[in-house]
C-alpha positions in Angstrom: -15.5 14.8 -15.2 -14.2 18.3 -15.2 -10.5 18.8 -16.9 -8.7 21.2 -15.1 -5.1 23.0 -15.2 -2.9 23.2 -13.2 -3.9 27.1 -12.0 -7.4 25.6 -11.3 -5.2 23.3 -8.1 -4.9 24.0 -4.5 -2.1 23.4 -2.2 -3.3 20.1 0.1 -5.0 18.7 -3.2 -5.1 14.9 -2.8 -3.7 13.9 -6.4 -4.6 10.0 -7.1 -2.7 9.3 -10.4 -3.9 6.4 -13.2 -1.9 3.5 -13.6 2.1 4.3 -14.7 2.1 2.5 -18.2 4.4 -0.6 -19.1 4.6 -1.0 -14.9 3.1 -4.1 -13.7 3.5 -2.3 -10.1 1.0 -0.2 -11.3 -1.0 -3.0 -12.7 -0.9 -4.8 -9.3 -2.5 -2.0 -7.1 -5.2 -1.1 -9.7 -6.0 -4.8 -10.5 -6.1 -5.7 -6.5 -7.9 -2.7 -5.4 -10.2 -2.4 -8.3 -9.3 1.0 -8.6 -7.8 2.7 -11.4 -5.4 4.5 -9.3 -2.4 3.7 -8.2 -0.1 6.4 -6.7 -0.9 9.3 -4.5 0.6 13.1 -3.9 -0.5 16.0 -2.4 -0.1 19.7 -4.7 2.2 20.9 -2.6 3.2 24.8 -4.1 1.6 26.9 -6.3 4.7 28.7 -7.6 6.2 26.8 -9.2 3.9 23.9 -9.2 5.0 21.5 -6.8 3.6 18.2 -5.5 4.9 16.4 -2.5 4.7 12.3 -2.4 6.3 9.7 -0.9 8.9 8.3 -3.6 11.2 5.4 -2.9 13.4 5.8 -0.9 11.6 8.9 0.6 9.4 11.7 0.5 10.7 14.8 -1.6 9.2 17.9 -3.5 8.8 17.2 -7.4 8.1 19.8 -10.3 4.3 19.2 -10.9 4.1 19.1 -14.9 6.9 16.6 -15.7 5.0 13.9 -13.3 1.4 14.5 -14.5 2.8 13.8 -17.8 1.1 11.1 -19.6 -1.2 10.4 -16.6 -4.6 10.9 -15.5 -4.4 12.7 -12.5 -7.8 12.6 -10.5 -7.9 15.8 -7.7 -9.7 15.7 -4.8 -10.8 18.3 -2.2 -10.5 18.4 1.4 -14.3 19.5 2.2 -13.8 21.4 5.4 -13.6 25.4 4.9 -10.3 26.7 5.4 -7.3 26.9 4.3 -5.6 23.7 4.4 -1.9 25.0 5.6 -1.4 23.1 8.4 -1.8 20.1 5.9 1.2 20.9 4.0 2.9 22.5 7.5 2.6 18.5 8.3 3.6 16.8 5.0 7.2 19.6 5.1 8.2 17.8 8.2 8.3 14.7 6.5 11.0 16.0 3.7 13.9 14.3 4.2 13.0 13.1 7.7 11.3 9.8 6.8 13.0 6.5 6.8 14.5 5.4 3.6 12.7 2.6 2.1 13.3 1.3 -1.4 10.4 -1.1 -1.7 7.2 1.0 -0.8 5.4 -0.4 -4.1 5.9 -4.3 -3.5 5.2 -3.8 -0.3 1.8 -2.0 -0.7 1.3 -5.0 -3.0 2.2 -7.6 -0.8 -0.5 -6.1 1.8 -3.0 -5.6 -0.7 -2.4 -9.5 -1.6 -3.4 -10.4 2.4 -6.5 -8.3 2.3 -7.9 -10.1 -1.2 -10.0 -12.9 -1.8 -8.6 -14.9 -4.9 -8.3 -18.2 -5.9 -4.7 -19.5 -5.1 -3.7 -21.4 -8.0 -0.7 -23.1 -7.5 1.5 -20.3 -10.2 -0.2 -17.8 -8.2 0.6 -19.3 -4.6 4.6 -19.5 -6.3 4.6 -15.7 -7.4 3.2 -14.9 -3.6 5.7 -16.9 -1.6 8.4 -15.2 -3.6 6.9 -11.5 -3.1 6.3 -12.4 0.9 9.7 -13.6 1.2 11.5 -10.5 -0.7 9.3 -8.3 1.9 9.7 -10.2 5.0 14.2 -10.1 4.5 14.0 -6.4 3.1 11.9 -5.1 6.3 13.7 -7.3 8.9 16.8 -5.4 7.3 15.1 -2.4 7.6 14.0 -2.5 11.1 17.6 -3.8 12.2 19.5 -1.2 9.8 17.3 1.8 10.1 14.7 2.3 12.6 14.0 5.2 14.4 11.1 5.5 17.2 7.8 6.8 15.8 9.0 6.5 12.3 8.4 3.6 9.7 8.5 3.4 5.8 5.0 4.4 4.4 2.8 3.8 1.3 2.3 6.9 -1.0 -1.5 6.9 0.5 -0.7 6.3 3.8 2.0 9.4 3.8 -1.3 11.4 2.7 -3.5 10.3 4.8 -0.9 10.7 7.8 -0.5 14.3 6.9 -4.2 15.0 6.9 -3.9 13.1 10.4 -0.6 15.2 11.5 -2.8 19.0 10.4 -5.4 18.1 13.7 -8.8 16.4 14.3 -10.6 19.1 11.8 -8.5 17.8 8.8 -8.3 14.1 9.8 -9.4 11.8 6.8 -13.0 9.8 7.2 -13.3 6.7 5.8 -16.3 4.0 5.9 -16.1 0.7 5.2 -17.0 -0.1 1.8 -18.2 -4.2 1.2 -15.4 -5.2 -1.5 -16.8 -6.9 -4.3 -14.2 -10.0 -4.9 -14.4 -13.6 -6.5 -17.1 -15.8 -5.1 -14.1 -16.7 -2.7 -15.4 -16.2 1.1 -11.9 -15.9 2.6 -8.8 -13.7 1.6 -5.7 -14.6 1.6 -4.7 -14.3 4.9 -8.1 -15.7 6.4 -7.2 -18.8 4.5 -3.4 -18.8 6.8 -5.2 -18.0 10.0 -7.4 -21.1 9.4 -4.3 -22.9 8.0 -2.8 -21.9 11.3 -5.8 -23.2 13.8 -6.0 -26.2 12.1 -2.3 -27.5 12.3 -1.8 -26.3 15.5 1.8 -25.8 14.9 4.7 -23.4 15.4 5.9 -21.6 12.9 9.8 -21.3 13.3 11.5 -18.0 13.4 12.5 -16.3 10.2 15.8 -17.2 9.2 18.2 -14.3 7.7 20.9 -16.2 6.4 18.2 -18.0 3.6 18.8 -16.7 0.0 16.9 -13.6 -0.9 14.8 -12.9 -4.0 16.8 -11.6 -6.5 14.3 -11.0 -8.9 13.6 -7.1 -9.3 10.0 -5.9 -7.6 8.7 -5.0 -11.5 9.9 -8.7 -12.3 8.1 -10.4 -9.1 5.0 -7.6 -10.1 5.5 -9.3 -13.7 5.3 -12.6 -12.8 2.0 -12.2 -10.8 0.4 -10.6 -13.7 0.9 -14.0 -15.8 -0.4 -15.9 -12.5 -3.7 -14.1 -12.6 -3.8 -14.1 -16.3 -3.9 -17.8 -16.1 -7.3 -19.9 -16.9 -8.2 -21.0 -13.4 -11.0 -23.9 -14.8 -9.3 -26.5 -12.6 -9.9 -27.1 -9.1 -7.8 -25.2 -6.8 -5.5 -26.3 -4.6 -5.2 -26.2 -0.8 -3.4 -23.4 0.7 0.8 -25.0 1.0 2.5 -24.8 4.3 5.0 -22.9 2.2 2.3 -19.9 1.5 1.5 -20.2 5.4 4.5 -20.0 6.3 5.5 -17.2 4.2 2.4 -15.4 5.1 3.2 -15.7 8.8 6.5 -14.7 8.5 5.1 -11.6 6.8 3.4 -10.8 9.5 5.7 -10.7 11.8 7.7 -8.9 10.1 4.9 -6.3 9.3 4.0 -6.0 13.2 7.5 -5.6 14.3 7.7 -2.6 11.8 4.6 -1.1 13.2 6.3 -1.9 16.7 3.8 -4.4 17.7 5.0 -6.3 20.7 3.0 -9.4 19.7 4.7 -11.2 22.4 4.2 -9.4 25.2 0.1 -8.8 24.8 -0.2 -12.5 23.3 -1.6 -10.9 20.3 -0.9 -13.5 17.0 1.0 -11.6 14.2 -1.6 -12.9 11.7 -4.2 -11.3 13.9 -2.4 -8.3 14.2 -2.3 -8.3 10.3 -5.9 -8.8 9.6 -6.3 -6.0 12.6 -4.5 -3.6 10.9 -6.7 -3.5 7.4 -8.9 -1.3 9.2 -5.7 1.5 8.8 -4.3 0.5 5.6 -4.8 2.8 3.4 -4.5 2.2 -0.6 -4.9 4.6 -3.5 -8.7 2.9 -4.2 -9.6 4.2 -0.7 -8.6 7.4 -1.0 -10.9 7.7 -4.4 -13.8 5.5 -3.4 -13.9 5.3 0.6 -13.5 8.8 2.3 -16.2 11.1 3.2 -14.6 14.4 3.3 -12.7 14.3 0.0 -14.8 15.9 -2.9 -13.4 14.6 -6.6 -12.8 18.2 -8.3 -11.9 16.8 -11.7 -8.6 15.7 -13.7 -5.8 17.0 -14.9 -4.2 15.3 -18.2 -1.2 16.8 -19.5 
Protein backbone atom coordinates (compact mmCIF):
# COMPACT_ATOMS: atom_id res chain seq x y z
CA UNK A 1 0.00 0.00 0.00
CA UNK A 2 1.23 3.27 -1.04
CA UNK A 3 2.15 5.87 2.05
CA UNK A 4 1.21 9.14 1.19
CA UNK A 5 1.29 12.85 2.78
CA UNK A 6 -0.82 14.86 3.38
CA UNK A 7 -0.06 17.15 0.02
CA UNK A 8 -0.58 13.85 -1.97
CA UNK A 9 -4.84 14.26 -0.52
CA UNK A 10 -7.78 15.59 -2.27
CA UNK A 11 -10.63 17.48 -0.94
CA UNK A 12 -13.79 14.76 -0.91
CA UNK A 13 -11.15 12.03 0.06
CA UNK A 14 -13.08 9.25 1.93
CA UNK A 15 -10.61 8.84 5.02
CA UNK A 16 -11.48 5.33 6.95
CA UNK A 17 -9.19 5.49 10.13
CA UNK A 18 -7.73 2.15 12.03
CA UNK A 19 -8.95 1.28 15.30
CA UNK A 20 -8.51 4.39 18.12
CA UNK A 21 -6.17 2.48 20.58
CA UNK A 22 -7.11 1.61 24.42
CA UNK A 23 -11.08 2.23 22.89
CA UNK A 24 -13.13 -0.82 23.08
CA UNK A 25 -15.62 1.50 20.80
CA UNK A 26 -13.21 1.03 18.38
CA UNK A 27 -12.70 -2.58 19.18
CA UNK A 28 -16.50 -3.18 18.76
CA UNK A 29 -16.90 -1.88 15.14
CA UNK A 30 -13.69 -3.46 13.82
CA UNK A 31 -14.33 -6.85 15.64
CA UNK A 32 -18.23 -6.83 14.34
CA UNK A 33 -17.53 -5.64 10.94
CA UNK A 34 -14.42 -7.53 10.37
CA UNK A 35 -12.87 -4.56 9.30
CA UNK A 36 -10.00 -2.83 10.54
CA UNK A 37 -11.62 0.46 10.33
CA UNK A 38 -13.51 2.06 12.46
CA UNK A 39 -14.25 5.85 11.92
CA UNK A 40 -14.80 7.76 8.75
CA UNK A 41 -14.02 11.63 7.52
CA UNK A 42 -13.94 13.27 4.42
CA UNK A 43 -10.35 15.72 3.62
CA UNK A 44 -12.25 18.57 3.66
CA UNK A 45 -9.47 21.77 2.86
CA UNK A 46 -6.36 21.79 1.48
CA UNK A 47 -5.05 24.87 3.31
CA UNK A 48 -4.78 24.23 6.10
CA UNK A 49 -5.54 20.59 6.04
CA UNK A 50 -8.82 20.11 7.18
CA UNK A 51 -11.09 17.01 7.50
CA UNK A 52 -14.78 17.14 8.10
CA UNK A 53 -16.58 14.09 10.12
CA UNK A 54 -19.27 13.58 12.14
CA UNK A 55 -18.02 13.80 15.94
CA UNK A 56 -20.37 13.46 18.87
CA UNK A 57 -22.38 15.59 19.29
CA UNK A 58 -22.04 16.87 15.65
CA UNK A 59 -20.35 17.35 12.64
CA UNK A 60 -17.48 20.04 12.65
CA UNK A 61 -14.13 20.97 10.73
CA UNK A 62 -10.89 19.51 12.51
CA UNK A 63 -7.12 20.32 11.77
CA UNK A 64 -6.04 17.20 9.77
CA UNK A 65 -2.51 16.31 11.39
CA UNK A 66 -3.42 16.24 15.09
CA UNK A 67 -6.34 13.46 14.16
CA UNK A 68 -4.21 11.22 11.83
CA UNK A 69 -1.92 11.10 14.70
CA UNK A 70 -1.13 7.74 15.74
CA UNK A 71 -3.55 6.17 13.18
CA UNK A 72 -3.60 4.46 10.00
CA UNK A 73 -5.49 6.42 7.85
CA UNK A 74 -6.65 4.45 4.69
CA UNK A 75 -7.80 7.16 1.60
CA UNK A 76 -9.99 6.40 -0.87
CA UNK A 77 -10.98 7.99 -4.26
CA UNK A 78 -14.19 8.91 -5.61
CA UNK A 79 -13.61 7.19 -9.28
CA UNK A 80 -15.79 9.55 -11.40
CA UNK A 81 -13.71 12.41 -13.28
CA UNK A 82 -14.26 15.69 -11.87
CA UNK A 83 -13.87 17.70 -9.39
CA UNK A 84 -15.65 16.51 -6.48
CA UNK A 85 -16.89 20.18 -5.02
CA UNK A 86 -20.28 19.61 -4.84
CA UNK A 87 -19.27 16.84 -2.39
CA UNK A 88 -17.87 19.03 0.19
CA UNK A 89 -20.65 21.93 -1.04
CA UNK A 90 -22.94 19.07 0.60
CA UNK A 91 -20.98 17.93 3.70
CA UNK A 92 -20.64 22.36 4.66
CA UNK A 93 -24.34 22.32 4.98
CA UNK A 94 -24.15 19.84 7.56
CA UNK A 95 -21.72 22.10 9.91
CA UNK A 96 -23.42 22.92 12.75
CA UNK A 97 -26.81 22.07 11.21
CA UNK A 98 -27.04 18.41 12.26
CA UNK A 99 -28.79 17.18 15.31
CA UNK A 100 -26.81 16.83 18.36
CA UNK A 101 -26.29 13.36 19.29
CA UNK A 102 -23.85 12.20 22.02
CA UNK A 103 -23.99 8.43 21.41
CA UNK A 104 -23.20 7.98 17.63
CA UNK A 105 -20.54 5.18 18.46
CA UNK A 106 -22.76 2.83 20.79
CA UNK A 107 -25.25 3.24 18.65
CA UNK A 108 -23.50 2.24 15.40
CA UNK A 109 -22.55 -0.68 17.66
CA UNK A 110 -25.83 -1.57 18.81
CA UNK A 111 -26.88 -1.79 14.99
CA UNK A 112 -23.93 -3.56 13.99
CA UNK A 113 -24.95 -6.10 17.00
CA UNK A 114 -28.61 -6.69 15.06
CA UNK A 115 -26.99 -7.41 11.74
CA UNK A 116 -24.41 -10.19 13.20
CA UNK A 117 -24.60 -13.77 13.57
CA UNK A 118 -22.98 -14.85 17.03
CA UNK A 119 -23.56 -17.18 19.51
CA UNK A 120 -25.56 -15.47 22.45
CA UNK A 121 -23.96 -16.66 25.47
CA UNK A 122 -25.73 -15.79 28.35
CA UNK A 123 -22.66 -12.77 29.46
CA UNK A 124 -23.07 -11.85 26.00
CA UNK A 125 -27.02 -11.69 25.91
CA UNK A 126 -26.47 -9.40 29.57
CA UNK A 127 -23.89 -6.92 27.89
CA UNK A 128 -26.56 -6.58 24.83
CA UNK A 129 -29.65 -5.99 26.83
CA UNK A 130 -27.80 -3.30 28.71
CA UNK A 131 -26.33 -1.57 25.35
CA UNK A 132 -30.16 -1.89 23.73
CA UNK A 133 -31.64 -0.44 26.65
CA UNK A 134 -29.03 2.72 26.99
CA UNK A 135 -29.96 3.22 23.03
CA UNK A 136 -33.60 2.71 23.12
CA UNK A 137 -33.98 5.75 26.45
CA UNK A 138 -31.20 7.99 24.87
CA UNK A 139 -33.03 8.06 21.27
CA UNK A 140 -36.60 8.15 22.61
CA UNK A 141 -35.07 11.36 24.49
CA UNK A 142 -33.73 12.45 21.43
CA UNK A 143 -36.65 12.21 19.20
CA UNK A 144 -38.86 13.91 22.03
CA UNK A 145 -36.04 16.65 22.91
CA UNK A 146 -34.62 17.35 19.59
CA UNK A 147 -36.12 16.36 16.36
CA UNK A 148 -36.29 18.28 13.46
CA UNK A 149 -38.05 17.08 10.06
CA UNK A 150 -35.60 15.51 7.56
CA UNK A 151 -32.83 15.49 10.14
CA UNK A 152 -31.66 12.57 12.43
CA UNK A 153 -28.25 11.78 14.28
CA UNK A 154 -25.96 9.88 11.82
CA UNK A 155 -22.96 7.41 11.98
CA UNK A 156 -19.57 8.85 10.87
CA UNK A 157 -20.05 6.61 7.59
CA UNK A 158 -23.42 7.29 7.04
CA UNK A 159 -22.72 11.36 7.20
CA UNK A 160 -20.18 10.34 4.28
CA UNK A 161 -22.00 8.44 2.40
CA UNK A 162 -25.10 11.06 2.70
CA UNK A 163 -22.82 13.70 1.32
CA UNK A 164 -21.79 11.73 -1.64
CA UNK A 165 -25.71 11.11 -1.89
CA UNK A 166 -26.54 15.05 -1.22
CA UNK A 167 -23.45 16.15 -4.41
CA UNK A 168 -26.26 14.35 -7.23
CA UNK A 169 -26.76 10.95 -8.84
CA UNK A 170 -23.03 11.21 -10.55
CA UNK A 171 -21.35 11.15 -7.08
CA UNK A 172 -23.84 8.86 -5.27
CA UNK A 173 -21.94 5.86 -3.54
CA UNK A 174 -22.43 2.04 -5.12
CA UNK A 175 -22.39 -0.58 -3.00
CA UNK A 176 -22.98 -4.52 -3.64
CA UNK A 177 -23.83 -6.83 -1.36
CA UNK A 178 -20.91 -8.67 -0.10
CA UNK A 179 -21.91 -12.48 1.62
CA UNK A 180 -20.49 -11.79 5.33
CA UNK A 181 -18.47 -14.51 6.47
CA UNK A 182 -19.82 -15.06 10.36
CA UNK A 183 -19.84 -18.03 12.91
CA UNK A 184 -21.48 -21.22 11.64
CA UNK A 185 -24.60 -19.42 13.21
CA UNK A 186 -27.40 -19.17 10.38
CA UNK A 187 -29.33 -16.43 12.03
CA UNK A 188 -28.19 -12.89 13.37
CA UNK A 189 -29.17 -11.43 16.15
CA UNK A 190 -32.21 -9.92 15.25
CA UNK A 191 -33.41 -12.98 12.90
CA UNK A 192 -33.17 -14.92 16.15
CA UNK A 193 -36.05 -11.93 17.81
CA UNK A 194 -38.14 -12.03 14.82
CA UNK A 195 -38.52 -15.86 15.17
CA UNK A 196 -38.61 -15.29 18.98
CA UNK A 197 -41.44 -12.94 18.05
CA UNK A 198 -43.58 -15.52 15.57
CA UNK A 199 -43.26 -18.03 17.86
CA UNK A 200 -44.79 -16.43 21.06
CA UNK A 201 -47.24 -14.66 19.37
CA UNK A 202 -47.20 -11.99 21.97
CA UNK A 203 -47.23 -8.20 22.42
CA UNK A 204 -44.56 -6.59 23.39
CA UNK A 205 -45.53 -3.67 25.74
CA UNK A 206 -44.69 -0.12 25.11
CA UNK A 207 -41.29 1.14 26.22
CA UNK A 208 -41.44 2.59 29.51
CA UNK A 209 -39.48 6.04 30.25
CA UNK A 210 -39.70 6.21 33.77
CA UNK A 211 -37.32 2.65 34.08
CA UNK A 212 -33.73 3.31 35.33
CA UNK A 213 -31.29 4.09 32.65
CA UNK A 214 -27.76 2.57 32.11
CA UNK A 215 -25.43 4.45 33.87
CA UNK A 216 -22.54 2.75 32.84
CA UNK A 217 -20.42 5.01 30.28
CA UNK A 218 -20.68 3.73 26.37
CA UNK A 219 -16.63 2.79 26.57
CA UNK A 220 -17.70 0.74 29.84
CA UNK A 221 -20.82 -1.06 28.17
CA UNK A 222 -18.20 -1.36 24.80
CA UNK A 223 -15.82 -2.90 27.66
CA UNK A 224 -17.93 -5.21 29.03
CA UNK A 225 -18.88 -6.78 25.55
CA UNK A 226 -15.27 -7.24 24.78
CA UNK A 227 -14.93 -9.77 27.98
CA UNK A 228 -18.38 -11.33 26.66
CA UNK A 229 -16.88 -12.29 23.39
CA UNK A 230 -13.55 -13.01 24.90
CA UNK A 231 -15.25 -15.72 26.82
CA UNK A 232 -14.72 -19.66 25.97
CA UNK A 233 -18.09 -20.44 24.45
CA UNK A 234 -17.51 -24.61 24.65
CA UNK A 235 -20.91 -24.99 26.37
CA UNK A 236 -24.13 -25.17 24.80
CA UNK A 237 -25.84 -21.96 24.19
CA UNK A 238 -28.72 -20.79 25.48
CA UNK A 239 -32.11 -19.80 24.01
CA UNK A 240 -32.60 -16.35 23.01
CA UNK A 241 -34.37 -14.58 26.80
CA UNK A 242 -37.54 -12.71 26.41
CA UNK A 243 -35.41 -10.08 28.10
CA UNK A 244 -32.98 -9.86 24.78
CA UNK A 245 -36.39 -9.89 22.73
CA UNK A 246 -37.78 -7.58 24.31
CA UNK A 247 -34.89 -5.29 24.37
CA UNK A 248 -34.36 -5.97 20.76
CA UNK A 249 -37.87 -4.92 19.95
CA UNK A 250 -37.84 -2.04 21.79
CA UNK A 251 -34.76 -1.06 19.84
CA UNK A 252 -36.42 -1.17 17.00
CA UNK A 253 -39.00 0.88 17.65
CA UNK A 254 -37.15 3.22 18.75
CA UNK A 255 -34.73 3.00 15.63
CA UNK A 256 -37.89 3.35 13.12
CA UNK A 257 -39.39 6.21 14.89
CA UNK A 258 -35.99 8.01 14.43
CA UNK A 259 -35.96 7.29 10.85
CA UNK A 260 -39.73 8.41 10.98
CA UNK A 261 -41.07 5.18 10.15
CA UNK A 262 -44.77 5.14 10.80
CA UNK A 263 -44.78 1.42 11.53
CA UNK A 264 -48.37 1.72 12.58
CA UNK A 265 -49.92 3.26 10.01
CA UNK A 266 -48.50 0.85 6.95
CA UNK A 267 -48.69 -2.28 9.50
CA UNK A 268 -45.02 -2.61 8.86
CA UNK A 269 -43.29 -4.64 12.20
CA UNK A 270 -40.53 -2.49 13.78
CA UNK A 271 -38.31 -5.66 13.71
CA UNK A 272 -39.00 -5.87 10.06
CA UNK A 273 -38.38 -2.40 9.50
CA UNK A 274 -34.93 -3.05 11.24
CA UNK A 275 -33.82 -5.95 9.29
CA UNK A 276 -35.15 -3.71 6.08
CA UNK A 277 -33.04 -1.11 6.84
CA UNK A 278 -29.42 -3.08 6.72
CA UNK A 279 -29.69 -2.71 3.17
CA UNK A 280 -28.86 1.33 3.99
CA UNK A 281 -26.73 0.99 6.91
CA UNK A 282 -23.64 1.92 6.23
CA UNK A 283 -20.48 0.92 8.52
CA UNK A 284 -16.82 1.93 8.10
CA UNK A 285 -16.13 -2.01 6.72
CA UNK A 286 -18.50 -1.06 3.86
CA UNK A 287 -17.06 1.86 2.94
CA UNK A 288 -13.44 -0.06 2.55
CA UNK A 289 -14.69 -3.40 1.33
CA UNK A 290 -18.23 -2.93 -0.43
CA UNK A 291 -18.35 0.19 -2.79
CA UNK A 292 -17.68 0.16 -6.34
CA UNK A 293 -16.66 3.63 -7.10
CA UNK A 294 -14.27 4.17 -4.31
CA UNK A 295 -10.52 3.42 -5.37
CA UNK A 296 -8.15 2.72 -2.11
CA UNK A 297 -5.16 5.45 -2.95
CA UNK A 298 -2.95 4.41 -0.06
CA UNK A 299 -2.39 5.50 3.70
CA UNK A 300 -1.32 8.11 5.49
CA UNK A 301 0.50 7.39 8.99
CA UNK A 302 1.69 10.20 10.91
Amino acid sequence: MKLLTLDELHPADVLLFSAEKKSFISWAMTFLTGAPVSHTALYYDTLPPTIIEKMPPQVATTPAAPRFSGRTVHVYRHTGQGVLTPVIDAARQYLNNQEPYDHAGLYMVGLLLMYKKFSITRARQQVVIRILQKLTATLTRFIQQHQTPHQHPMVCSQFVAQCFDDAGSTFRLQFRHATQVDSAIGETLLDKAIEWTAQRRRAVGAYDLTEEVEKASDEALCEALHNAFMENVSRPTPPMTDALAESIYHFAQAHAALLNLDTTAKKYHPLTALRAHNNMFIAPGDLMRSCNNLMPMGIVMI
